[in-house]
C-alpha positions as YAML, in Angstrom:
chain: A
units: angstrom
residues:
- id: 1
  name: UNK
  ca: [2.78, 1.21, 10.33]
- id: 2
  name: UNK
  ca: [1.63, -1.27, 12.98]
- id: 3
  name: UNK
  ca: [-0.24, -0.83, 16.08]
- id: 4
  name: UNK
  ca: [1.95, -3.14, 18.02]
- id: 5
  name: UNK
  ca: [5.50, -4.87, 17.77]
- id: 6
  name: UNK
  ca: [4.13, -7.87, 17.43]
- id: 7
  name: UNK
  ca: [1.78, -7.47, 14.39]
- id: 8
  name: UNK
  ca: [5.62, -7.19, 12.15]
- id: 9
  name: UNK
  ca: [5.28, -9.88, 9.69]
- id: 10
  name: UNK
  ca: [8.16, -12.06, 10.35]
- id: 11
  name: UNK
  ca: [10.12, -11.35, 7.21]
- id: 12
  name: UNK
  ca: [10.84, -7.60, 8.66]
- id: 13
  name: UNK
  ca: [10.92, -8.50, 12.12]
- id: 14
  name: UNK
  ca: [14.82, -8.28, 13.53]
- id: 15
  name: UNK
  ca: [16.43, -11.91, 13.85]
- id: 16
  name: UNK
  ca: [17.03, -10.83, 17.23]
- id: 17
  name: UNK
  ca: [13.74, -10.67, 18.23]
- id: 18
  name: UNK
  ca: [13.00, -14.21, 18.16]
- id: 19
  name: UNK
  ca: [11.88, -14.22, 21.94]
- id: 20
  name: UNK
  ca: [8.97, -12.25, 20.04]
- id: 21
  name: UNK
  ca: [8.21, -14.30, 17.17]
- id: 22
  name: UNK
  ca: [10.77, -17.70, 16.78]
- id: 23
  name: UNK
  ca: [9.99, -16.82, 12.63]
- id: 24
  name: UNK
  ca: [11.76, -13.75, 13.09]
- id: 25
  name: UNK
  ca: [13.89, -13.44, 9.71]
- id: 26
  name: UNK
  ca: [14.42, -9.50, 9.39]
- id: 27
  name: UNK
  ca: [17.70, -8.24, 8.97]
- id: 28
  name: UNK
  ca: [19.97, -7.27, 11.89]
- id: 29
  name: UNK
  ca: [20.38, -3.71, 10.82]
- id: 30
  name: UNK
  ca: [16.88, -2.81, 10.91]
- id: 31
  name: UNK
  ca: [15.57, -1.37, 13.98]
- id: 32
  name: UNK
  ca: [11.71, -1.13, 15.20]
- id: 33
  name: UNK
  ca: [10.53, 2.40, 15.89]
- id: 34
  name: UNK
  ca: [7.34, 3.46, 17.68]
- id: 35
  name: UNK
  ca: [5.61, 6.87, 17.62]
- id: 36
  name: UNK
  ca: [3.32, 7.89, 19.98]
- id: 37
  name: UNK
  ca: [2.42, 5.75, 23.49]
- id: 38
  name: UNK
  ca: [2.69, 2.43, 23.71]
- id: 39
  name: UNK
  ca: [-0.51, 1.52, 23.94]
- id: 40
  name: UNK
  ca: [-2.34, 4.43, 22.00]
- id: 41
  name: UNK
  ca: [-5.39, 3.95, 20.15]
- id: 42
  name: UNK
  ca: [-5.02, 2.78, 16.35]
- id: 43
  name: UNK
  ca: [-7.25, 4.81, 14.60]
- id: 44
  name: UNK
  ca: [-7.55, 7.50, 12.35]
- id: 45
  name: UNK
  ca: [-5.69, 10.68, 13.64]
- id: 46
  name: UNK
  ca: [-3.55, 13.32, 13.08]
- id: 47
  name: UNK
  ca: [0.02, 12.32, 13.54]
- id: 48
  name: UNK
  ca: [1.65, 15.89, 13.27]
- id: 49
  name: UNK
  ca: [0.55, 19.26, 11.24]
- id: 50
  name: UNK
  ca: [0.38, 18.11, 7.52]
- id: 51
  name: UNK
  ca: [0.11, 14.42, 8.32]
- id: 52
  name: UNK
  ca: [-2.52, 11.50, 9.32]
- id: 53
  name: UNK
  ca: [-2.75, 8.17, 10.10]
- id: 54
  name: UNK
  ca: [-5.20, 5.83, 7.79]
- id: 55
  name: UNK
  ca: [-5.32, 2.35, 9.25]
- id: 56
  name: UNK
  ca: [-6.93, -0.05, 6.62]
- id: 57
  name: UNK
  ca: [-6.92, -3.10, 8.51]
- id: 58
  name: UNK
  ca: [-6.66, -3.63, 12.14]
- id: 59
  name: UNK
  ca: [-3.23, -4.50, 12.26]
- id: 60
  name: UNK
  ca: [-1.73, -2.20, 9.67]
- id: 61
  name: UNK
  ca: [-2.51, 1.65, 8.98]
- id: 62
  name: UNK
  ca: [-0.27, 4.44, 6.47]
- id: 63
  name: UNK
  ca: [0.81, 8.01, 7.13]
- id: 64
  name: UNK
  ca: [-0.57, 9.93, 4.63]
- id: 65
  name: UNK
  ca: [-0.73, 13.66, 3.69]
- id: 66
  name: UNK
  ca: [-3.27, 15.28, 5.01]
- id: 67
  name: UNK
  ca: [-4.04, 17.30, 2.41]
- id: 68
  name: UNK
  ca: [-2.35, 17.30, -1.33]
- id: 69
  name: UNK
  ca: [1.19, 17.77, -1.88]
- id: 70
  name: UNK
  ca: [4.52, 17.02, -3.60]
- id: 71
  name: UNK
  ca: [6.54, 14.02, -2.44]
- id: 72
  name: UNK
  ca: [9.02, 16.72, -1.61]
- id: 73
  name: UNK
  ca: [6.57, 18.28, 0.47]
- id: 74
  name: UNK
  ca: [5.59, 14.48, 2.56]
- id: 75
  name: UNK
  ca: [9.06, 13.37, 2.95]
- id: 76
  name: UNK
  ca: [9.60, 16.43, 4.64]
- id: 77
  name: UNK
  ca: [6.68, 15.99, 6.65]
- id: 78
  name: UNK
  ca: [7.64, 12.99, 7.64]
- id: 79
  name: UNK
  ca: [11.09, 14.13, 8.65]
- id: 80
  name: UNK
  ca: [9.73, 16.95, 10.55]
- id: 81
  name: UNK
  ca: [8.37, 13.78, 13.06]
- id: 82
  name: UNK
  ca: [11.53, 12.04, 13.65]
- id: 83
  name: UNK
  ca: [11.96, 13.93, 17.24]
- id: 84
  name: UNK
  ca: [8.79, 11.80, 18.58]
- id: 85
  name: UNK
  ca: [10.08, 8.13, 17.11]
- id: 86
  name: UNK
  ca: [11.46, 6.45, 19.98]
- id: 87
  name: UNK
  ca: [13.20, 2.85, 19.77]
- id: 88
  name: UNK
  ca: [10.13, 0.42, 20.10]
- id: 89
  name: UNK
  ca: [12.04, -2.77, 20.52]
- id: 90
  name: UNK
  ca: [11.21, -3.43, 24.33]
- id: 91
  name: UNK
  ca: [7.17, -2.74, 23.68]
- id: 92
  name: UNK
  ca: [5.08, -5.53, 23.71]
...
């Protein structure tokens, strides 16, 4: 997870969003999702019941359980978010 469109390496970035960064090489199937507001603070915080975000650098953080459980258990977790991912390819 990134904080900000912009902080995509390159590689995974959409070629279509060159205007963004002219090293954009991602493939064109792959779209760029955002969570939460646009400019929301990146730092550890719960990101829904059973899950948090752990940033370990200041461009790049994980969603992790927040407590132990099966990969079952995360990936449905995880799932259980996808109402509040919104298309994050016009953020800046």
């Amino acid at each position: 997870m990134r904080p900000r469109i912009t902080d995509i390496p390159a590689m995974f970035l959409p070629r279509r969003l060159k205007h963004l960064n002219r090293n954009a090489g991602g493939s064109e199937s792959t779209v760029v999702f955002r969570f939460g507001a646009v400019n929301a603070s990146f730092a550890a915080a719960p990101v829904a019941p059973a899950l948090v975000l752990k940033p370990d650098a200041d461009n790049h953080g994980n969603v992790e359980p927040r407590h132990e459980m099966g990969f079952d258990a995360y990936q449905a977790a995880l799932h259980a978010t996808r109402e509040g991912w919104r298309n994050g390819e016009s953020d800046r």
